[in-house]
PAMAR-522455 format. One record per residue (C-alpha): residue in one letter; x, z, y. Coordinates in steps of 0.1 Angstrom, whole numbers, plus 5000, padded with zeros to 4 digits. Each point is the difference from the previous one (the first is absolute). Layout:
<rs>
AXZY;...
</rs>
This chain:
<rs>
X123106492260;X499850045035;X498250354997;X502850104983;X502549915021;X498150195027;X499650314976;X503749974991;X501249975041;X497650255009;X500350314975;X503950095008;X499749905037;X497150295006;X502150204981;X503250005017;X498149995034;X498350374986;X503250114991;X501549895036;X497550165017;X500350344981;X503749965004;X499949905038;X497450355005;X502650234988;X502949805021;X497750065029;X499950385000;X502150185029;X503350124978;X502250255014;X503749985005;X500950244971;X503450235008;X504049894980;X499850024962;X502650235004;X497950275025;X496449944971;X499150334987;X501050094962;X496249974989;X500049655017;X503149914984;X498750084966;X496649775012;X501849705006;X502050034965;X496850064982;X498649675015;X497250225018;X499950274980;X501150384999;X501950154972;X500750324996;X503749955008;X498550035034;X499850364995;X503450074994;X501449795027;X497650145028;X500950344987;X503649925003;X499349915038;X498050275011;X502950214987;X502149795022;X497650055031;X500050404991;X496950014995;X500350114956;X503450144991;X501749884968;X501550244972;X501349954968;X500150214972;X502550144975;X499049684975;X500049755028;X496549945004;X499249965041;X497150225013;X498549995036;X498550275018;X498450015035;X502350015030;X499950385019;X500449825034;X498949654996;X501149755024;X497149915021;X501449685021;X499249774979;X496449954995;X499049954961;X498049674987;X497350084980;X501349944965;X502850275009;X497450225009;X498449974968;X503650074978;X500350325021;X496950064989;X500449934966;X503150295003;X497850225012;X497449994971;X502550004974;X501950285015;X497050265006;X500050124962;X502650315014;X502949744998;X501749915031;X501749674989;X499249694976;X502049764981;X499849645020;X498949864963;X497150254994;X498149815038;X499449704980;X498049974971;X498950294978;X497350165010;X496649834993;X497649925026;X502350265025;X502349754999;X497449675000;X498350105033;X503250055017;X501349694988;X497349735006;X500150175042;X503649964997;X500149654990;X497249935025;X501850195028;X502849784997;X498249654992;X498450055037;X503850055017;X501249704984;X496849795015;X500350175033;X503349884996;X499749674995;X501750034962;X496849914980;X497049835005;X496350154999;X498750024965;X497849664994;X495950134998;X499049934963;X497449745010;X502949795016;X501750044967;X497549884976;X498749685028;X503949894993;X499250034964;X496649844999;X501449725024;X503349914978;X497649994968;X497649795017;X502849755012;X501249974963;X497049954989;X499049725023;X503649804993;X498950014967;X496449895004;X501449685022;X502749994971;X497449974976;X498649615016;X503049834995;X499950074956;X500650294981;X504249874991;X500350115041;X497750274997;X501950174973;X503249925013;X499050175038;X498850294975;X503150074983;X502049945033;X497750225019;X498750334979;X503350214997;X501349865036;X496350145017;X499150334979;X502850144998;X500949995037;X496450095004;X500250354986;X503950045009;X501049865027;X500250225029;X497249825021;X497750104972;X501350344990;X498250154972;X498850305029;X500450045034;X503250135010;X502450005031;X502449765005;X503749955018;X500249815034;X503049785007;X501350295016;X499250214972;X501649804979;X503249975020;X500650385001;X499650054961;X502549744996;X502550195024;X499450294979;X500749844968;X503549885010;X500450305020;X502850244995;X497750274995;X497849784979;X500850284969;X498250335012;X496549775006;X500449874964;X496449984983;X499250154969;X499249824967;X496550105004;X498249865029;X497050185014;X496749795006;X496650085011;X499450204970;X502550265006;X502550094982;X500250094964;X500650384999;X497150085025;X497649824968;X498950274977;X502650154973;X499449724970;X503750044986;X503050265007;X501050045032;X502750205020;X498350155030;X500950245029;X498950315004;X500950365020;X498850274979;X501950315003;X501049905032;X502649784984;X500349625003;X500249874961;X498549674977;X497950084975;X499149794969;X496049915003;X498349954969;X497349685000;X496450125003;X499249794966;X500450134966;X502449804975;X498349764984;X502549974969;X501050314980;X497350214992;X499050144963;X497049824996;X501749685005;X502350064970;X496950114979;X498349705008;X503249764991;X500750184970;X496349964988;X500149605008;X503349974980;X498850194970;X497049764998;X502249735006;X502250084970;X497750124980;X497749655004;X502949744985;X501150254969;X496149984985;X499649685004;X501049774969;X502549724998;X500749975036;X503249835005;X502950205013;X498450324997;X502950225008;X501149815032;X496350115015;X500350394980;X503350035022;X499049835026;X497150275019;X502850284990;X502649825017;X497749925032;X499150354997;X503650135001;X500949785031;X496650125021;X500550384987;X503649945017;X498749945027;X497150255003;X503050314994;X501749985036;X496249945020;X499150334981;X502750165009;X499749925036;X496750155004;X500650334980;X502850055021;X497050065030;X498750375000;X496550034985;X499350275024;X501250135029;X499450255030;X502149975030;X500450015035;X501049675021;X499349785029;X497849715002;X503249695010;X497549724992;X496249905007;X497849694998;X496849864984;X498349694982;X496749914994;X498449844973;X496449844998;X497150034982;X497349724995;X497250274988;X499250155025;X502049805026;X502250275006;X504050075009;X502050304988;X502850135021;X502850174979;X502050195024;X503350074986;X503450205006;X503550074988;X501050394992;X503450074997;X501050274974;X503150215014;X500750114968;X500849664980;X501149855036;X496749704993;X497049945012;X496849924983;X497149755010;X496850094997;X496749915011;X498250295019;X496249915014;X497949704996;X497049915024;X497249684994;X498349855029;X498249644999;X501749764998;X498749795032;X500250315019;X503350105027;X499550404993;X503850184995;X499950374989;X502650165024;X499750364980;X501749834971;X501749795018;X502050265019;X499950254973;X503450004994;X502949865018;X503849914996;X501950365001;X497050214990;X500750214972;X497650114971;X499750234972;X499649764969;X499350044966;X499949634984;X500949834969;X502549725005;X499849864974;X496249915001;X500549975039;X497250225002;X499850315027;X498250384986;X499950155037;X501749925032;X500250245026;X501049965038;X502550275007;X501749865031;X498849665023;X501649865020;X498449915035;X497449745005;
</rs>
């Protein structure tokens, strides 16, 4: 009885002491006296409403205020839609922080395919891994002005993490051992009281995140509140979709339709990408195959004798037949609607890759794939354009195909979209490397 008592004193006192001194480490560390909410940087802004994280509203609104510094100049076009273009005589008093740098940059790239301006939607997502490179420097760019800043705190190291985790298991697990000497009525009542009040916390709770991430200071904190009742609290809005570690969305490979950006023909437009993945549902053989099954399955009930309601199960494959055939007729028409062959001239407006594995040999593929738009029917088509296998516990990269063809290069293709499979490609003009 005793032992328990001690187990029972013990177990949450070491662990509130641990958490303490975790908690008193990270109070200890110099913090800067960060500037007014009202003078914090658009990027930062967008930071302290994402709870430590950058969206990409943070493009927009750092666009916006470079154009207000003079260093991009801001033009709309006859449907409304705002483009920015470098500034002739750029305004050099004001030095630029680093993630500025990088959107100026970003400009730059998508303006050297012989345009001159670019649409403030078509710097954010779109482009593959053009866009993902940019994005994770962008996002680290201004994570590191915020902690010089005193708005966030240095990420927590992973081992730190995972002792918090180990610890808080450890102490739950001790409370119950000590429960576990006074009789198992207390022992399963300090179970149920205990298990959702100490796991879930445990993988939630923002102590114990599920992954290292930065977190607001009381300062931090302060300012995003002061922009969320602010009076300009509208134009920092964040979109539905926040952006984590893993990027956003439309930098992932094309697996569904998607609108994306592109400058061929020296003309800002949206084109409707194609997935790289054939339809699964609609295809002849499919039919052939259903109306084999239900033609057994009808013909099965009439030749067998005396079985009870005969004509409910003669009408009943026919009817299930009609319903699924239904179905089947718009999926089919869907796919003949895509050319079976085509030759054409475009530009490449997406790239990425994916690997998949192999268990003999221990091997990993690397499908490098692009989007080709198609001037003529105004769409682009996904396809998938080299592969490359290296061992799998090996760090080799194959830079040839890897650079082989970029965002803005354009190709001679001859291709059948509808079996998402290429005949030739040709390089006809690259742009630079």
């Amino acid at each position: 009885m005793v032992s328990s008592l001690v187990v029972l004193t013990l177990c949450p006192v070491l662990f509130g002491a641990l958490v303490y001194a975790v908690r008193r480490r990270e109070a200890m560390a110099p913090v800067p006296v960060p500037p007014p909410p009202q003078e914090l940087a658009a990027a930062l802004v967008n930071l302290l409403l994402g709870k430590g994280e950058v969206t990409p509203k943070a493009i927009e609104t750092t666009g916006l205020e470079l154009v207000h510094a003079g260093r991009l100049r801001l033009e709309r076009k006859a449907d409304g839609t705002r483009t920015v273009r470098l500034a002739d005589e750029a305004d050099s008093r004001r030095p630029l922080r680093a993630f500025e740098e990088l959107l100026l940059e970003r400009v730059r790239h998508r303006c050297r395919v012989h345009v001159d301006r670019v649409p403030m939607e078509a710097l954010g997502p779109g482009d593959g891994d053009e866009y993902w490179v940019w994005w994770r420097g962008f996002q680290r760019s201004v994570q590191e002005e915020a902690l010089a800043l005193g708005l966030i705190r240095p990420t927590r190291e992973k081992y730190l993490t995972w002792t918090l985790r180990i610890a808080g298991v450890l102490a739950w697990v001790g409370i119950l051992f000590a429960c576990s000497g006074f009789g198992p009525v207390v022992f399963d009542a300090v179970f149920k009281a205990t298990v959702v009040p100490s796991v879930v916390p445990l993988l939630w709770f923002q102590w114990f995140p599920r992954r290292p991430r930065s977190r607001l200071t009381a300062a931090g904190r302060q300012a995003s509140a002061w922009w969320r009742t602010g009076p300009h609290a509208a134009a920092h809005r964040l979109p539905d979709r926040q952006v984590g570690a893993k990027g956003p969305a439309s930098a992932l490979p094309v697996r569904a339709p998607r609108r994306i950006w592109s400058s061929y023909e020296k003309s800002w437009h949206v084109v409707d990408t194609a997935p790289l993945d054939r339809p699964r549902w609609g295809h002849v053989w499919q039919l052939v195959l259903l109306a084999i099954a239900l033609c057994a399955a009808t013909v099965a009930p009439a030749l067998t004798p005396r079985i009870p309601h005969g004509v409910t199960l003669d009408a009943g494959p026919a009817l299930v037949g009609a319903v699924v055939a239904a179905l089947w007729l718009p999926a089919h028409r869907r796919i003949r609607r895509v050319p079976a062959e085509v030759a054409f001239r475009g530009a490449v407006i997406s790239r990425w890759d994916y690997t998949t594995r192999h268990d003999d040999p221990p091997t990993i593929t690397v499908h490098y794939c692009c989007s080709i738009e198609d001037p003529g029917s105004h769409r682009a088509w996904s396809f998938k354009v080299d592969e490359w296998r290296h061992p799998m516990f090996s760090n080799d990269s194959n830079p040839e195909l890897e650079n082989r063809f970029r965002v803005g290069d354009v190709v001679d293709l001859h291709c059948s979209p509808r079996r998402r499979k290429i005949y030739s490609i040709t390089m006809v003009e690259a742009v630079p490397r």
